[in-house]
Every structure is written in structure tokens, then in C-alpha cells.
N, C-alpha and C positions, 0 to 999 in steps of 0.2 A: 684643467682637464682631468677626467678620471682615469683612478691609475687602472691598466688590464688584469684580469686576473691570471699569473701564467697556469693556474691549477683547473683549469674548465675543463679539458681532456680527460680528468681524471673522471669524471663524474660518471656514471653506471647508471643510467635508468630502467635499466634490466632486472636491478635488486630491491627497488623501491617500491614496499608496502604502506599505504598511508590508514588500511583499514581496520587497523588494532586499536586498543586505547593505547593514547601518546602519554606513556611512562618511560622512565631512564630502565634501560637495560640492567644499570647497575642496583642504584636507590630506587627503585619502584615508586619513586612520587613526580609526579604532574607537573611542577612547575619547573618554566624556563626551561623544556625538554629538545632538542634541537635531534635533527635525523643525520647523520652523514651520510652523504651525497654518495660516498664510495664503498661504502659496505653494507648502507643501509640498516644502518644500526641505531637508538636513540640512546644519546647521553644529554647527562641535566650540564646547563652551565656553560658559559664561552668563557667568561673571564680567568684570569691565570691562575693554576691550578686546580679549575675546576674539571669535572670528569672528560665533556668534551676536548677542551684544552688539554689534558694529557694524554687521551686517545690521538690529536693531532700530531701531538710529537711523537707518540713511542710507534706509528702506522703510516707515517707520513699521508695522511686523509685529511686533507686542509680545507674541504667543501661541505658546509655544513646549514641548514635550511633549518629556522624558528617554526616549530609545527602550530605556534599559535597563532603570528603573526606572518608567517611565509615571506619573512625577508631570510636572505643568502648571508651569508656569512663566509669570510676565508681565514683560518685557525693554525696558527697560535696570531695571527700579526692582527687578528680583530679587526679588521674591515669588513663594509658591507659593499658586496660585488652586485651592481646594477648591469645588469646584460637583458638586454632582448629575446636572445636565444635560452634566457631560462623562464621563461613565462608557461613553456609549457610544464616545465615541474610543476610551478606557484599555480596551475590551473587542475592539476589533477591531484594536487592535495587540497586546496578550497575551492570547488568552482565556482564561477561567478557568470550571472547568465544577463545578456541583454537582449533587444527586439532582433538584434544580428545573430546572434549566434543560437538562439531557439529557432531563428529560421531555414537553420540547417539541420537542424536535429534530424531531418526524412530523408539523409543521405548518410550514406556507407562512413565508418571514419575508420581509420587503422591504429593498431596497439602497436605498441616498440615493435616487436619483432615482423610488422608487418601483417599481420591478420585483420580484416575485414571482420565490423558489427556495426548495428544498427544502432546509437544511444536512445535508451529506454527497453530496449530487445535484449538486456547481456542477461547472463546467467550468474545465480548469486551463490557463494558458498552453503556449504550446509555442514553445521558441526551440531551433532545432538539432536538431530531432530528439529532443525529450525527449517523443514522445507516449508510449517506452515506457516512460520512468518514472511517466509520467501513472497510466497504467491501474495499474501496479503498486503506488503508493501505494492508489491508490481498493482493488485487490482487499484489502491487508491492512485496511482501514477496514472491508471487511465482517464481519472475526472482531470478534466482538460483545466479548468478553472483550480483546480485545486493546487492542481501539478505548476500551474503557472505564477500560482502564489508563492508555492515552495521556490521555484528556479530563483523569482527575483526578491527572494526575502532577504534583507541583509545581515544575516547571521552574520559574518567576518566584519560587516560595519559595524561600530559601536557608535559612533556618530549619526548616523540616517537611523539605525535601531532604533536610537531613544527618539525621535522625531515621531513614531507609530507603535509603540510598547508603553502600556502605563508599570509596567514592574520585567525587571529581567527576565529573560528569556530561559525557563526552567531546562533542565538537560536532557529530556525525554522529548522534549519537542524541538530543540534545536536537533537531536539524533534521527530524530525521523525525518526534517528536512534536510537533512546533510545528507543520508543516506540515499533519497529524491534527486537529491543532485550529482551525487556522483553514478546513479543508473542512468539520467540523463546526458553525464560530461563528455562533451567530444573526446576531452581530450585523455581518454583512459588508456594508461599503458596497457593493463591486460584483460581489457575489453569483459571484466568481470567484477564485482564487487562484492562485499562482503559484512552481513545484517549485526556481524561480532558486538560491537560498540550498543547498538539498539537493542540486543538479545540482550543484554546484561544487565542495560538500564531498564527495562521492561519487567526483567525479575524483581530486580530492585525496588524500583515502585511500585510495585504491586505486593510487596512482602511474601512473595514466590507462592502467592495467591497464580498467580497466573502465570506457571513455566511456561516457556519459549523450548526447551531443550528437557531432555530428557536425562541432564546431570543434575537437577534440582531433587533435592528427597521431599521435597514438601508438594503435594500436588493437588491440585484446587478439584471441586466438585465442577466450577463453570467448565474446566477441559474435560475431566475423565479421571473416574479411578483408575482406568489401566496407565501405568506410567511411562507406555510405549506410545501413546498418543495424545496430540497436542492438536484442540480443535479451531481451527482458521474463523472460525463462527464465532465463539469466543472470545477469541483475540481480537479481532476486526471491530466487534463493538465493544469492546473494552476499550480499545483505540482512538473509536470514534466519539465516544462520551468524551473521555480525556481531553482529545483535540477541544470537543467544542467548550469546554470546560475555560480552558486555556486562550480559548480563541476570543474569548471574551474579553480578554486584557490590552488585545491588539485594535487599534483603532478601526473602527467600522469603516471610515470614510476610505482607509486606504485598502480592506479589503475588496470593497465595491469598483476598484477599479480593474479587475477580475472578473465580474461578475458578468455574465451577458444580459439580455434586452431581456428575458422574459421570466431571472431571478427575482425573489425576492429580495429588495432593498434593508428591509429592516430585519433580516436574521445576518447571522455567520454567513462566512463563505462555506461551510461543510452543512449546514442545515437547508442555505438555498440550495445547494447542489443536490442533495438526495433524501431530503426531509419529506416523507410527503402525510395526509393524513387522510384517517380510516372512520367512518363513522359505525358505530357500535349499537345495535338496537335490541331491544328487550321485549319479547310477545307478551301484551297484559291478557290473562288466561286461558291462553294456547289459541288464541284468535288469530288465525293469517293473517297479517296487514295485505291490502290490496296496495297495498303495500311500501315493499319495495319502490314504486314509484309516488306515496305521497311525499307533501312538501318536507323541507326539515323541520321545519314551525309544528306541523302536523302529528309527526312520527317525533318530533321529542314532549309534544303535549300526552301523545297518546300512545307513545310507550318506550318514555325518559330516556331516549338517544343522547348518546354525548359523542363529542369524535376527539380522537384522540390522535398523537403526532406517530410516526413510525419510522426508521431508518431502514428495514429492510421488510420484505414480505416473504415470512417462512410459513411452507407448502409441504402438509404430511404428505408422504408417500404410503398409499397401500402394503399390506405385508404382503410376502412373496404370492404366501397360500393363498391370500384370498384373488391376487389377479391372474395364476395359475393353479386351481383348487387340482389340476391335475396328476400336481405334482412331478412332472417329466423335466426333465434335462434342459428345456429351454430357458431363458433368462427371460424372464418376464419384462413386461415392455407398458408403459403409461402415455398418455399425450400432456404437455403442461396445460392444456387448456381442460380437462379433466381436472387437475389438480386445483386451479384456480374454481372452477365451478363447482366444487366440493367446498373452497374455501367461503365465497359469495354468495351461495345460489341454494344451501344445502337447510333442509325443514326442520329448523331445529327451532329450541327456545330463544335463541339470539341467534343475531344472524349478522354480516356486514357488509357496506358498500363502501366503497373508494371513493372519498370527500376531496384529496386534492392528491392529482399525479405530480411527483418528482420530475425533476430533470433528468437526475439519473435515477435510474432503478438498481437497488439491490433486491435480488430472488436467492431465498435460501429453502433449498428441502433438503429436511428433516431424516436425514439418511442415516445416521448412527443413532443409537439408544442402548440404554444399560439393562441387561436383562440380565436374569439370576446366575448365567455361567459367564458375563464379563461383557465386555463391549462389544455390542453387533452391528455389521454392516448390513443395509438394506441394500443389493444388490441391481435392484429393477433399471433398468435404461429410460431414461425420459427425453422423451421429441418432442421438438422445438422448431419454432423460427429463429432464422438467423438476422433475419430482415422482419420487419412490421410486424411484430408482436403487439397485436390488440386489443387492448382493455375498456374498449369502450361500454362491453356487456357490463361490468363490474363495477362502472362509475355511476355515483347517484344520479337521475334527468335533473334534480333541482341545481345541478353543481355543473352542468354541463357546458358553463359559460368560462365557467375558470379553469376551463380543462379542452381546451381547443382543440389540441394533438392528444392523442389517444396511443399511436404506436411509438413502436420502440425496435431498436436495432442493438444486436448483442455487440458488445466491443470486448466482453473480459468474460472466461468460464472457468472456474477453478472447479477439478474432477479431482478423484482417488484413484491410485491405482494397487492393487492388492487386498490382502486384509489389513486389521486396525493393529497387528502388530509388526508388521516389516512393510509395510503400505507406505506409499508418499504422495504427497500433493503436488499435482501439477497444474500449469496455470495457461490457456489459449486467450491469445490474445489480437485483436483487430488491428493490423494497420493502415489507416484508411489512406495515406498517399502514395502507399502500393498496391491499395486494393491485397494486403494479402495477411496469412494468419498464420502466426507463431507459437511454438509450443518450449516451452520453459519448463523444466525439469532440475531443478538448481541449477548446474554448471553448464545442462545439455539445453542448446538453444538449436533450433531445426522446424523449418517452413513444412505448413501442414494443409493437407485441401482443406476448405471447409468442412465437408462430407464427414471428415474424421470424429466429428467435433460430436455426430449425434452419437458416436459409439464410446463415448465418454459416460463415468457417471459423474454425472455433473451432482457437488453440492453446493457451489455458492455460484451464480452469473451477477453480470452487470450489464443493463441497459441504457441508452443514450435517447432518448425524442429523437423521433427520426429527422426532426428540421431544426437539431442543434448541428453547427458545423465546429 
């Protein structure tokens, strides 16, 4: 029979942070680093006279938790305490997701102290300017497929791992699905989390080519010379290369069990999900084509069409003056369907049609640019659908068969709010089993009409086919 532990009382889960890197408080290094239970502190080492072990004794704090393995420990006597009643620590330091417990995700759950959120709804920290990592985690959380590969990936298995990984799992991508999981975990004490651990490794790999924060002195062209802002645009497909990069080492067979009915089989899960492609056409001596609607056999004999892959579709926005040449106090105002008919439709030397729609859409306009006195916002307001966004004008007739659904429905909008140097990103977000829509502000989480959503400047959205469920 196992023996009881009399030290469970002791335990605090009021002071437990799991969202830092797990280093000893003392020795600053990684290994064997264990958290105590009772002050929420990390020391390396159980065995006798290591740091943990003498913090037991001189503090009498005998509950102590392996942050890599998430077994209990009771200190100085070295036992491991199997309890029931601690499962919910061992879930909100690694969580681990099954078909039971995602099918709870669309209800309320409560932190320690009692407060009511929604998992995938919290609010993320923000140190240094990482709001526009914030929104960019949460927007890929909303590809359904994606989000459900992270929940059941086995990061904490090392045994089912190697069954579906041909090479270890590098530490920028277990970080991002770690991160996935604990925005989705029921079981969050404080119903918030924190991108620290991802911000860091993201500078890191990127050789602070690409800060996250705004304590990096080295700062890339892809964000911005000003060093007050870090572009979500940027980030997001830096990310997304990455992923697919990496996603290539994970066995296909077991991503496809993820995938729905009307993905492609033979890519990634992040390329079937929002990979879509664009066909590019070139006028042989300013000749109209009658166009637009010949075959593709036709328009690449007679005037060298190639189509090419795309992850997002970025949409200029007019400058102020030219959609308000009046120059008055109003804020100028675009339709998206404007913007896209500018993109598709416009008489130029080359011109483009949409060769294969995505499942999910990412929409990006083009609202910040570098001009001679620093980085400027394009201010303009753009209307949208929030339900059936239409692209059928924009899709090639000879393609019309691999593209059945046409519309789209917004579930993710990330706006700005202010200018580009004290300005932050926020991010609206769809909940389709309440029918309702959230606004995310790092820590500040607060239910929004839809209505709100056109007074936003929106720079990046996400859309869903409207008969993906």
C-alpha cells in the first residue's frame, strides 16, 4: 500500500508559474530543475545535498514537481507522491488533450481563485512589445486542423513521439505547440498565459533577424526600422515557412488524420489548411486577352502564365489623399471588394486570377510603409463581410471545378490600435459554439458586437469556407 503524503496541505497553487524557462533559480542551468510546490520557486536536483534538497530542509517545503517529467516528489525522504488530487498541477504544467477533453473546450472553466474563461479566449502577457506575437499565436489557434494537431501532438511522449518524427522535435516548434496548449488548457490556474519561452526562442532562431520585443538592439528590415514596432505580417510568415519546413520531418500519414474531406492529401497539414494558388499572366504586346476567361493551355501558350503557391493575399490600400482628395477631418473609408478588384481586375501589363482557393484564407492589407520621416500608418477603415465573402469573380472559369465553395466566413481579425509607436495589436476573434466574438488585447479579454469589428483597422483577417464546420 502507498504510503500518504502528510505534506499535501502544504501545497500553494496560487504561486505557480509554469510560463518561464524552467531554470534553477540558483545555477541558471536546465537540467533536473524541479518547481516547489510551496513557494513556487525552481531548484536543480532532489538528491542529497542538492539545491532542492537543502531548500527542503532549511524551509521546511517538502512538495516539489520534475518540470520535465511532471512527476511529484516529497523532499528531503525522496519519494514520489502518486495522488489523484494532483493531476490538476501535472495538467497545467504539460497539457495533454484527448477527444474528451477538446470536447469541452466551448465551456466556461475556472482559474484557482475562482474566475470564469473560455480555453483558447485568455489573454496573453505582453513584455516588450510582444502584443504582435500575441494575436499571431491566437490567429493560427483558430485553423481548426492545425490547433488539433498541436493539442494531440505528443510532446511530453517520447515513446509515441518517435513512432511519427523522423528527427527530434527542434525547440521552436515544440514552443509553439506548447504555447497552443496551454491557451487551450482547462485546466489554467490564471486563466492567462504567457509567449516568454516562444519570444525568446524566436529571437534566437532567427539571429534577432526577426525581434519579437523591443529589447533586441538588432532589428530586421522584414519588421521595421523603427524599433518601436514589430510587424505581425512578418512574423506570421516567418512562422509559417518554419512550420512547414519542420513539418516535413513529421510523418504525413499521421498528419492526415487531422485533415478534413476536402484537404489536400499530399501536402502538410499547414499548406492543406491555407496554401492556396494564384495564376500570374503576362500581356504579349499590350494585347487585352479576351482574356481573362481563356483556357489555362491557352493564356500560358499565349502569354507564359505560370501559377504560383500563396499563404496569404496582401491587398494595397489606397493613400488617404487619393480616397479623400478633400482633404477634411473624415477618415477615409474603402470596400474589400474594391481592393480585391484592384488586385484581379486591374489593366495593367500582368494581371492575376485565383487558380486554387484555400481552406482557410489569410487577407493581409498593406497598411504600414516606410517613408522618408519613419514608419506610417495608412489609417483608412475597410468594410467587409463578416459572413460570405465572395470570390468567385476572382477565380479562373477554367479552375471552376476545383473550387466549388467560393465563400468565406471571417473567424480571426487582427487590427491596430494607435500610431506605430505606442500602438498595439489586437486580435477579434469568432466563437462559433456561442455564436459570439471576442476581443483580445493581451491580458484584456471582453465580448464584442460584431458591428465593432468594421470600425477596426483591420491588417491581417482570417477566413474559414463557409461549409467547413
Amino acid at each position: 500500500m502507498e504510503k500518504k503524503c502528510p505534506f499535501l496541505s502544504t501545497i500553494n497553487r496560487g504561486v505557480l508559474d509554469f510560463d518561464h524557462e524552467k531554470l534553477c533559480s540558483v545555477t541558471l542551468r536546465n537540467e533536473h530543475v524541479y518547481c516547489c510546490l510551496v513557494c513556487g520557486t525552481n531548484f536543480q536536483g532532489r538528491g542529497k545535498g542538492s539545491i532542492a534538497y537543502c531548500h527542503a530542509l532549511e524551509m521546511s517545503h517538502h512538495m516539489f514537481i520534475n518540470l520535465h517529467t511532471s512527476r511529484i516528489y516529497c523532499l528531503p525522504d525522496n519519494y514520489e507522491v502518486k495522488e489523484h488530487s494532483l493531476d490538476d498541477i501535472k495538467q497545467y504544467l504539460q497539457p495533454k488533450f484527448d477527444k474528451k477533453l477538446i470536447s469541452i473546450l466551448d465551456k466556461n472553466c475556472k482559474t484557482y481563485d475562482g474566475s470564469e474563461y473560455i480555453p483558447g479566449y485568455i489573454g496573453l502577457y505582453n513584455f516588450g512589445k510582444t502584443d504582435a506575437l500575441n494575436v499571431v499565436i491566437l490567429l493560427l489557434s483558430r485553423i481548426i486542423p492545425l490547433r488539433d494537431f498541436f493539442l494531440y501532438f505528443p510532446i511530453y511522449d517520447s515513446e509515441n513521439f518517435q513512432k511519427i518524427s523522423k528527427v527530434p522535435l527542434d525547440k521552436l516548434m515544440f514552443s509553439i505547440i506548447e504555447i497552443v496548449c496551454k491557451i487551450f488548457n482547462p485546466y489554467n490556474f490564471k486563466g492567462m498565459a504567457s509567449p516568454f519561452v516562444l519570444a525568446n526562442t524566436i529571437e534566437r532562431k532567427s539571429n534577432s533577424l526577426l525581434p519579437v520585443s523591443t529589447n533586441t538592439e538588432k532589428q530586421s528590415n522584414k519588421t521595421s526600422q523603427d524599433t518601436q514596432f514589430v510587424d505581425p505580417m512578418a512574423l506570421l510568415s516567418w512562422i509559417i515557412h518554419y512550420m512547414k519546413k519542420k513539418l516535413s520531418k513529421i510523418k504525413l500519414g499521421y498528419q492526415r488524420c487531422f485533415y478534413q474531406d476536402k484537404m489536400s492529401k499530399s501536402k502538410n497539414i499547414i499548406a492543406s489548411c491555407i496554401e492556396g494558388q494564384v495564376l500570374n499572366c503576362t500581356k504579349i504586346n499590350g494585347i487585352e486577352p479576351k482574356s481573362l476567361n481563356l483556357s489555362y493551355d491557352s493564356m500560358k501558350s499565349v502569354h507564359g502564365s505560370t501559377v504560383n503557391s500563396f499563404i496569404s493575399l496582401s491587398l494595397n490600400i489606397p493613400l488617404p489623399s487619393v480616397l479623400n482628395p478633400s482633404l477634411d477631418s473624415r477618415i477615409p473609408q474603402i470596400a474589400i471588394f474594391d481592393l480585391l478588384q484592384n488586385k484581379f481586375l486591374e489593366n495593367s501589363s500582368t494581371f492575376q486570377k485565383i487558380w486554387l482557393l484555400p481552406c482557410y484564407l489569410i487577407v493581409h492589407f498593406k497598411r504600414f510603409s516606410m517613408e522618408s520621416f519613419g514608419l506610417e500608418k495608412n489609417p483608412t477603415i475597410i468594410s467587409f463581410p463578416i459572413k460570405n465573402l465572395d470570390l468567385l469573380p476572382y477565380v479562373h472559369p477554367d479552375n471552376l471545378h476545383a473550387n466549388p465553395n467560393t465563400k468565406y466566413d471571417l473567424i480571426a481579425n487582427i487590427a491596430h490600435k494607435g500610431d506605430t509607436k505606442s500602438g498595439v495589436f489586437t486580435i477579434q476573434m469568432y466563437h462559433s459554439g456561442r455564436n459570439e466574438w471576442y476581443e483580445i488585447e493581451n491580458l484584456k479579454v471582453e465580448q464584442i458586437l460584431p458591428q465593432a469589428l468594421l470600425l477596426t483597422t483591420s491588417y491581417i483577417q482570417l477566413y474559414k469556407q463557409s461549409d467547413l464546420h
